[in-house]
N, C-alpha and C positions, 0 to 999 in steps of 0.2 A: 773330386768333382765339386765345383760351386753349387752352392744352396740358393743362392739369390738369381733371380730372373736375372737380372743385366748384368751377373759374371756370368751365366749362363750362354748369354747373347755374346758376350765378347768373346767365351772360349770360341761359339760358331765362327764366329766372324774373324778370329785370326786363324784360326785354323783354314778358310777359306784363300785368305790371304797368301798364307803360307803356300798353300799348294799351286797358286797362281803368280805367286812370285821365283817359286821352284824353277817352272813352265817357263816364264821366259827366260831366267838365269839359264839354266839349258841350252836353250835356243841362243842362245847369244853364245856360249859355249861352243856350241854347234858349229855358230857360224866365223867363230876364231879360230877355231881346226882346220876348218874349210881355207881359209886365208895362210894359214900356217903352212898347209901340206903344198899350197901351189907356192909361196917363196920354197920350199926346201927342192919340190919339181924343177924350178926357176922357168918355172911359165907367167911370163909379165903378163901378160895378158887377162889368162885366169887367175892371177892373184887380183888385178886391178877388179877386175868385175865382182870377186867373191871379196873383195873391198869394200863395195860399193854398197853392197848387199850387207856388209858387216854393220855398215854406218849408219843403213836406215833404220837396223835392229836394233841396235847402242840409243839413238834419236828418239827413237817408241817408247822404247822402255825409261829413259828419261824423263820422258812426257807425260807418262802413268806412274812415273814417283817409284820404280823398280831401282833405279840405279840415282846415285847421284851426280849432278854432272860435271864434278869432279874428278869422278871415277871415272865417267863416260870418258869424260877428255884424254885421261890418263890412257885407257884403252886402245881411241882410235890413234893416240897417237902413235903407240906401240906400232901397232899394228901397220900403220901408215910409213915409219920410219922401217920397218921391215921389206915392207913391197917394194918403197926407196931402194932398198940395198941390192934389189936381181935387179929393178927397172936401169938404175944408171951403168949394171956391170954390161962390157961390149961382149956380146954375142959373138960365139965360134962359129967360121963356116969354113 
């Protein structure tokens, strides 16, 4: 444990970090599942939507310096290239 006042204040303060940083990696996790389980469904529909949803939590977290948006990019575009692959396949009826 630091002896000095401001390593003191810095263990707080990344530690803070950290747990808030955790919190959205998570959630963005969360919300790549979510996109992941409706391509393997091959519901276009609710993949596009939990897409949607994916992009503005990728965007956020960008924006508060969570990810960077190189990473982001790398991400959605996985992701995007996935829902690509049921959206263009023709549908059984």
């Amino acid at each position: 444990m630091p002896n000095i006042k401001s390593a003191i204040k810095r263990v707080e303060t990344a530690e803070r970090n950290r747990a808030r940083n955790k919190a959205w990696k998570s959630a963005i996790r969360s919300r790549r599942n979510e996109v992941e389980d409706s391509v393997k469904t091959a519901d276009a529909k609710s993949a596009q939507a939990a897409l949607q949803n994916a992009y503005k939590l990728i965007d956020k977290a960008v924006a508060k310096g969570i990810l960077h948006r190189n990473t982001a990019a790398r991400r959605k575009s996985r992701l995007a290239t996935a829902v690509l692959k049921i959206s263009s396949k023709p549908t059984k009826k």
